[in-house]
C-alpha positions as CSV (number, residue, x, y, z in Angstrom):
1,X,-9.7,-44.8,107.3
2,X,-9.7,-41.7,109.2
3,X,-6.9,-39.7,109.3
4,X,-5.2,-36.7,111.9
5,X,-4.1,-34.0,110.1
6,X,-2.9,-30.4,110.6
7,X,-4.1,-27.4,108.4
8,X,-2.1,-24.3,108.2
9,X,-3.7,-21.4,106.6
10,X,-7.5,-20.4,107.2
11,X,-8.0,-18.7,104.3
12,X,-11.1,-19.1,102.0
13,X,-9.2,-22.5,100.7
14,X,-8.0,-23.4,103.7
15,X,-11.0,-23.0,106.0
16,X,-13.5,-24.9,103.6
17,X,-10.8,-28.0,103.4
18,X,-11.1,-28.1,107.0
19,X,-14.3,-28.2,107.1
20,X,-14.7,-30.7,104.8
21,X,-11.9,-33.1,106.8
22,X,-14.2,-32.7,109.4
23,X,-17.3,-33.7,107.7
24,X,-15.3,-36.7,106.8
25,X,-14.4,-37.6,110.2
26,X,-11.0,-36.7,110.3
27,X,-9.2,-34.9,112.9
28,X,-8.2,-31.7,112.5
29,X,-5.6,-29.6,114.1
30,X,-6.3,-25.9,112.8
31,X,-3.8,-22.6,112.8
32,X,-4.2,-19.4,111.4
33,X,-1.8,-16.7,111.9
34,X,-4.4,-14.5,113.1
35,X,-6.5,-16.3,115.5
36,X,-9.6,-15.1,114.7
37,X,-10.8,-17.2,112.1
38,X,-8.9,-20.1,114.4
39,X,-11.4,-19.6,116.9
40,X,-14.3,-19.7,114.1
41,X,-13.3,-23.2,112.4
42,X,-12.9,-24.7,116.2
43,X,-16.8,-24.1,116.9
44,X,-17.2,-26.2,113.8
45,X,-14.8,-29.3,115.2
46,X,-11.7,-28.4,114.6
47,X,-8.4,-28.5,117.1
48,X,-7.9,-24.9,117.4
49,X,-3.9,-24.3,118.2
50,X,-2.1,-20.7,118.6
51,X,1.7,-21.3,117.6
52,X,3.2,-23.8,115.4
53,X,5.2,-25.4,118.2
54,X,1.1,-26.0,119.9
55,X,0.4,-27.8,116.7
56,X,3.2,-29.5,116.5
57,X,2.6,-30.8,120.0
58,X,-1.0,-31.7,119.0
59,X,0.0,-34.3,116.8
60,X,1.2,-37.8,116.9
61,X,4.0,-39.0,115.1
62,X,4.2,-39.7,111.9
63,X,2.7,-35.8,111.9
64,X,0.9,-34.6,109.0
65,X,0.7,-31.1,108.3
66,X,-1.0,-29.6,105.7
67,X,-0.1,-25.6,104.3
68,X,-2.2,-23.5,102.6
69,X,-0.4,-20.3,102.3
70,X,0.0,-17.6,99.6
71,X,3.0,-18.9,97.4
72,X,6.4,-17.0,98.4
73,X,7.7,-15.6,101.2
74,X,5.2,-17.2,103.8
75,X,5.7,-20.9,102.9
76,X,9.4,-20.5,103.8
77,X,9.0,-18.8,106.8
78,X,6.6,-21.4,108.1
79,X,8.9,-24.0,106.7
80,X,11.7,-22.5,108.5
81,X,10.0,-22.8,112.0
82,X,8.5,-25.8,111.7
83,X,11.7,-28.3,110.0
84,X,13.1,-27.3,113.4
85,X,10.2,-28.7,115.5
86,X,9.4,-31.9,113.4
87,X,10.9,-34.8,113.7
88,X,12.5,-37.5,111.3
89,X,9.3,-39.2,109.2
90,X,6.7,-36.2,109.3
91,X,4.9,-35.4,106.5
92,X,4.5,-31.7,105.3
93,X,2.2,-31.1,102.4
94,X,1.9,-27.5,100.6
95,X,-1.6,-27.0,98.6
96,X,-1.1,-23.4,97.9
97,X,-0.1,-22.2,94.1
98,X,3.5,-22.7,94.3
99,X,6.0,-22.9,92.0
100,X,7.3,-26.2,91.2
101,X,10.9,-25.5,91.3
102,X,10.5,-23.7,94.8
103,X,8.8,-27.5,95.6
104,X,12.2,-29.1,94.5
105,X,14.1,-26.5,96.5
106,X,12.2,-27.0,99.7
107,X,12.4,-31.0,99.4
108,X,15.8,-30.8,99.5
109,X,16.0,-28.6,102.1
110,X,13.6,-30.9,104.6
111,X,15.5,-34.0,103.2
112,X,17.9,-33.5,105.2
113,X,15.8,-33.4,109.1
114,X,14.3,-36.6,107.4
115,X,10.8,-35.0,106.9
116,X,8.8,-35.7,103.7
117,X,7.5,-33.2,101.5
118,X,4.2,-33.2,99.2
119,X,2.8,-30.5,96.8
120,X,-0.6,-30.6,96.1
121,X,-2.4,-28.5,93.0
122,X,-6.0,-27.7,94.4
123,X,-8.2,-26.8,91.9
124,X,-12.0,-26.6,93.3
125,X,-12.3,-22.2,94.6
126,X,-15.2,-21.4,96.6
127,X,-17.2,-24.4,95.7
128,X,-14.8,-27.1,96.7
129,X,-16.5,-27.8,99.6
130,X,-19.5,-28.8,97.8
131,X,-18.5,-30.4,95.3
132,X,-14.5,-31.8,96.0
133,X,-11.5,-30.3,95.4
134,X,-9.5,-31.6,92.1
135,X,-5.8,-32.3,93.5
136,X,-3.2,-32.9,91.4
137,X,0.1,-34.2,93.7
138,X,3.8,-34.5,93.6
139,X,6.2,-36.2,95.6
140,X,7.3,-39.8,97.0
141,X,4.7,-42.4,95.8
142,X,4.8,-44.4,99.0
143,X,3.6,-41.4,101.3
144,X,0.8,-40.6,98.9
145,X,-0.6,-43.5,99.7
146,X,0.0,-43.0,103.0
147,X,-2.3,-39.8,102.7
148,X,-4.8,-41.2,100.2
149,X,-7.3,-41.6,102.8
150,X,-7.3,-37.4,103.0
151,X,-7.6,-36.9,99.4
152,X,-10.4,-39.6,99.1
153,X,-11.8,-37.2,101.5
154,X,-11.2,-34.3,100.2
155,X,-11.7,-34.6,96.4
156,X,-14.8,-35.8,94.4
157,X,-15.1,-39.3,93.0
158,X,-11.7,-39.9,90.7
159,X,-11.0,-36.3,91.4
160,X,-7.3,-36.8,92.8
161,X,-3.9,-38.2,90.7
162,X,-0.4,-38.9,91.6
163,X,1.5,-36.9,89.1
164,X,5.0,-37.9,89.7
165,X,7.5,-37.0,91.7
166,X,8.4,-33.4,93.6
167,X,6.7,-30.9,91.8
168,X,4.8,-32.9,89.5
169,X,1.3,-31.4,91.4
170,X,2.2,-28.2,91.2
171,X,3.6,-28.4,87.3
172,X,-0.1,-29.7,86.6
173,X,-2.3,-27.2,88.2
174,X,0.5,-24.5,86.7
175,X,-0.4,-26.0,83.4
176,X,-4.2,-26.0,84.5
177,X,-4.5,-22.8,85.4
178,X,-2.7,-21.7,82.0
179,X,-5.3,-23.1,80.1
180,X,-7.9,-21.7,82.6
181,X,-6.6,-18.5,81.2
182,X,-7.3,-19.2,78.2
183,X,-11.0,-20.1,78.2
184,X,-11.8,-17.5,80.4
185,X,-11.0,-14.9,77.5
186,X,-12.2,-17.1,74.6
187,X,-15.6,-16.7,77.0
188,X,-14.7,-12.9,77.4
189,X,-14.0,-12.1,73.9
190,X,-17.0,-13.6,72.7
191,X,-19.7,-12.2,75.1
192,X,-17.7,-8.7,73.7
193,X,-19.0,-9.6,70.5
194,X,-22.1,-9.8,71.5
195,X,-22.1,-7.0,73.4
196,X,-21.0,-4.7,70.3
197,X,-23.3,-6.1,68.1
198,X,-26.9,-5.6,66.2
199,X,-28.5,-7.9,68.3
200,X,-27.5,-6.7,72.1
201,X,-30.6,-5.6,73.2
202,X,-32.4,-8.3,72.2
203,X,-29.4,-10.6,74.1
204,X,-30.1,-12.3,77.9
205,X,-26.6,-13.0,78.4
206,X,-27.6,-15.4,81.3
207,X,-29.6,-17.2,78.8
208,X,-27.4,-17.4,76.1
209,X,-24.4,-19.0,78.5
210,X,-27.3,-21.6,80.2
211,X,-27.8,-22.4,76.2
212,X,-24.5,-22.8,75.0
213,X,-24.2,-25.5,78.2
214,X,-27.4,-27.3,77.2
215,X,-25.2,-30.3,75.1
216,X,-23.2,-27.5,73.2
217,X,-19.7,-28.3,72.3
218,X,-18.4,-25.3,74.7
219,X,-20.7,-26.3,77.7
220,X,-18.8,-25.7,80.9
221,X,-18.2,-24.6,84.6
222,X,-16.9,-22.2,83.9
223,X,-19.7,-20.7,81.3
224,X,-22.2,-21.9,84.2
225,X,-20.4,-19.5,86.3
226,X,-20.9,-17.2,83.7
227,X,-24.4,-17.4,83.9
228,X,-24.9,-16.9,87.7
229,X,-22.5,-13.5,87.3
230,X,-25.2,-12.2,83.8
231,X,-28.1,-13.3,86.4
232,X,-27.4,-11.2,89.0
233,X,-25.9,-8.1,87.0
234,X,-27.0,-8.0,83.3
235,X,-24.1,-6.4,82.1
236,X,-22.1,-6.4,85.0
237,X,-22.4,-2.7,85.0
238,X,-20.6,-3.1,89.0
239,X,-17.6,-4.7,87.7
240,X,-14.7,-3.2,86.4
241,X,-12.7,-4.9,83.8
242,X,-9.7,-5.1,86.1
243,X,-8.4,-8.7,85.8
244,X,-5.2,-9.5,88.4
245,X,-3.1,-12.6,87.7
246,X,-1.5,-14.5,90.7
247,X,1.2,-16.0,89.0
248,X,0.8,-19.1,87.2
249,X,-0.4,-18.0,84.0
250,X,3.1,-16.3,84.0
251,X,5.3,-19.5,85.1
252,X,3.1,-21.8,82.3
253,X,4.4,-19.2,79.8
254,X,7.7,-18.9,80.9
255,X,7.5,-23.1,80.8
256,X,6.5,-23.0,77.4
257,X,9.2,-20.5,76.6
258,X,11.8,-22.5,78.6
259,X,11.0,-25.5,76.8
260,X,10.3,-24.0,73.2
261,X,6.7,-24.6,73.2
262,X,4.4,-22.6,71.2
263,X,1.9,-21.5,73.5
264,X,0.3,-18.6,71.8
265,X,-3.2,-18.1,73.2
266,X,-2.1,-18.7,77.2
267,X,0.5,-15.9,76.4
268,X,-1.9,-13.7,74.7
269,X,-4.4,-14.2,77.2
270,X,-2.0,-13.3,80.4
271,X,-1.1,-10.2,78.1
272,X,-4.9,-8.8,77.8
273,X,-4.9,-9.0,81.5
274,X,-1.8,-6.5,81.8
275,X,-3.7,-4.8,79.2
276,X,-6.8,-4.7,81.4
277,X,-5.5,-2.7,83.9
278,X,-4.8,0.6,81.7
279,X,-8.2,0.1,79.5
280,X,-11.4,-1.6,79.9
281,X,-14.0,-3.9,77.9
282,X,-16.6,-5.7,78.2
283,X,-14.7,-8.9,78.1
284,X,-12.3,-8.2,80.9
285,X,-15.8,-7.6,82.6
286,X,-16.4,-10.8,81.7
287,X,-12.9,-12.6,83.0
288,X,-12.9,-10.1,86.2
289,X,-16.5,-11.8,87.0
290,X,-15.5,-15.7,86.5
291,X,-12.3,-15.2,88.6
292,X,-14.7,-13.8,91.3
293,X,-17.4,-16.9,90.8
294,X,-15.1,-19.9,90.9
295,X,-12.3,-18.6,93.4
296,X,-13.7,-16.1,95.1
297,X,-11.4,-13.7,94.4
298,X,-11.8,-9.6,94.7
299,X,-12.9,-7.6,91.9
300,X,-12.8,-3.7,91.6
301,X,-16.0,-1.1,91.7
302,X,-16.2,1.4,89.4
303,X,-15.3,3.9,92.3
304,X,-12.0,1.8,93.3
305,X,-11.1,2.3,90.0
306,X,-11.6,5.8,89.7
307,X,-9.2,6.4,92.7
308,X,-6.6,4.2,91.5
C-alpha cells in the first residue's frame, strides 16, 4: 500500500530516504531548511514545500511526518512549530540519533494536542538507498502498523522491528551503535599490528580485509568497507587519525553505568577516540576511514590538522 508521507531534513540521510519512498511509489512531501537541496529532491518526484505550515497544508489527515534532524536543539524547535499546526491524530516520527529519554520527553509533550509520536533508529549511512535502511522503532504498536507500509519500503527484506514502546528504537540503535564502536577499533587496532610489524611491506591491507571476509569468523561490512578505504589509499596516508563521536557511544556508556553494566570495551573504545584527537595511529586511521565509508561522515587532511 502506498503511503503520503512528509520528510523533514534533506541531509545525506534524509535525501536518500526520500528517494527511496519515491522509488517505492509513495508520495512525498519534502522540506529542507535551506531550500536548495528542496528544489534538488523535487526534480527527482518529490513535493517540494518552503515552510512547515506549506507542508503541513500538503497533507491529508491523518498527516505523517517524518524528521530527520541532528539530535538536540533542532528537533524541538521543529517540534515546537509544528504541535501547533497539527491536528489531533497526526503522526510525527523522528529517525535522527536521538536520545531516548528526550523521545519520552517529547511524547508527552505532543500527548497532549493528541498527535502520536514514533522514534525510529536508522542504521543503513550512505548505502541505505541501495541496500535498505535497518530501523529499529519505538512507540504505540497500533500506529506502527499503521506505517508499516513505509518501513516495508524503506528497509531491506526483515530489516525493520517494533522494539517496544517510546524510545524503545532509539535505546536499540543507541545500543547498536555502541557496539559499532567497538568493532570498529578491534578492526583498528589490529590493522595497527600489522602495520608495526615484520611483515608490513609484504602486507595488501585491501587483500588481507577481502580475506578475512572470505568465510572467516570476523567477515563483515564493516571490514568490506575496510577494504574499499585500503583500495583506494594503501595506507591511508590522506587521513588523519581524527575520529569524532556524535553521541551515542557516550549515552550507551552512561546506560551501562546507569544500570551497573560492565561494558568495558564500548567505554574503552569511546575513550581512544578522545584520545585520537591529541595523538595519532594508524588505527584511528583506520576508525576515521570506516566512519567515512558507511556514514559518510567528514574526515580531516593532514593540513586541517596541522591548523587545528
Amino acid at each position: 500500500m502506498n503511503m503520503q508521507i512528509a520528510m523533514i531534513g534533506m541531509g545525506r540521510m534524509g535525501m536518500n530516504m526520500t528517494r527511496r519512498l519515491l522509488k517505492g511509489g509513495h508520495r512525498v512531501i519534502a522540506y529542507n531548511r535551506t531550500p536548495n537541496k528542496t528544489k534538488q529532491i523535487v526534480k527527482e518526484g518529490a513535493v517540494g514545500t518552503y515552510s512547515l505550515l506549506e507542508l503541513v497544508e500538503g497533507l491529508s489527515p491523518p498527516r505523517v511526518v517524518w524528521m530527520m534532524l541532528p539530535a538536540g536543539s533542532a528537533i524541538d524547535d521543529h517540534l515546537g512549530q509544528l504541535q501547533d499546526i497539527l491536528s489531533q491524530g497526526d503522526i510525527i516520527i523522528d529517525g535522527g540519533n536521538t536520545y531516548y529519554k528526550d523521545d519520552i520527553r517529547r511524547a508527552g509533550l505532543l500527548a497532549g494536542k493528541g498527535i502520536q509520536f514514533m522514534d525510529a533508529g536508522v542504521s543503513g549511512g550512505v548505502w541505505g538507498l541501495k541496500i535498505g535502511y535497518c530501523l529499529m522503532i519505538g512507540g504505540e504498536r497500533e500506529t506502527y502498523q499503521v506505517l508499516e507500509p513505509i518501513f516495508k519500503t524503506l528497509a531491506p527484506d526483515k530489516g525493520y522491528l517494533y522494539c517496544g514502546a517510546i524510545g524503545a528504537g532509539h535505546f536499540v540503535k543507541m545500543v547498536h551503535n555502541g557496539i559499532e564502536y567497538g568493532m570498529m577499533q578491534a578492526y583498528g587496532e589490529g590493522f595497527n599490528i600489522l602495520e608495526a610489524s615484520p611483515y608490513r611491506e609484504s602486507l595488501n591491507y585491501a587483500e588481507v580485509a577481502h580475506l578475512w571476509n572470505q568465510g572467516s569468523v570476523i567477515r563483515s561490512w564493516l571490514l568490506e568497507l575496510a577494504g574499499a578505504a585500503f583500495a583506494r589509499d594503501a595506507r591511508l596516508s590522506n587521513i588523519q587519525g581524527y575520529v569524532d563521536d556524535s553521541g551515542e557511544g557516550r549515552w550507551t556508556v552512561e546506560q551501562a553505568i546507569e544500570t551497573g553494566v560492565s561494558a568495558p570495551v564500548i567505554a574503552l573504545s569511546l575513550f581512544q577516540r578522545f584520545s585520537s584527537r591529541q595523538k595519532e595511529s594508524f588505527s584511528d586511521k583506520v576508525i576515521a576511514s570506516l566512519r567515512r565509508e558507511f556514514g559518510g561522515h567528514a574526515v580531516m587532511t593532514s593540513e586541517e590538522k596541522k591548523e587545528k
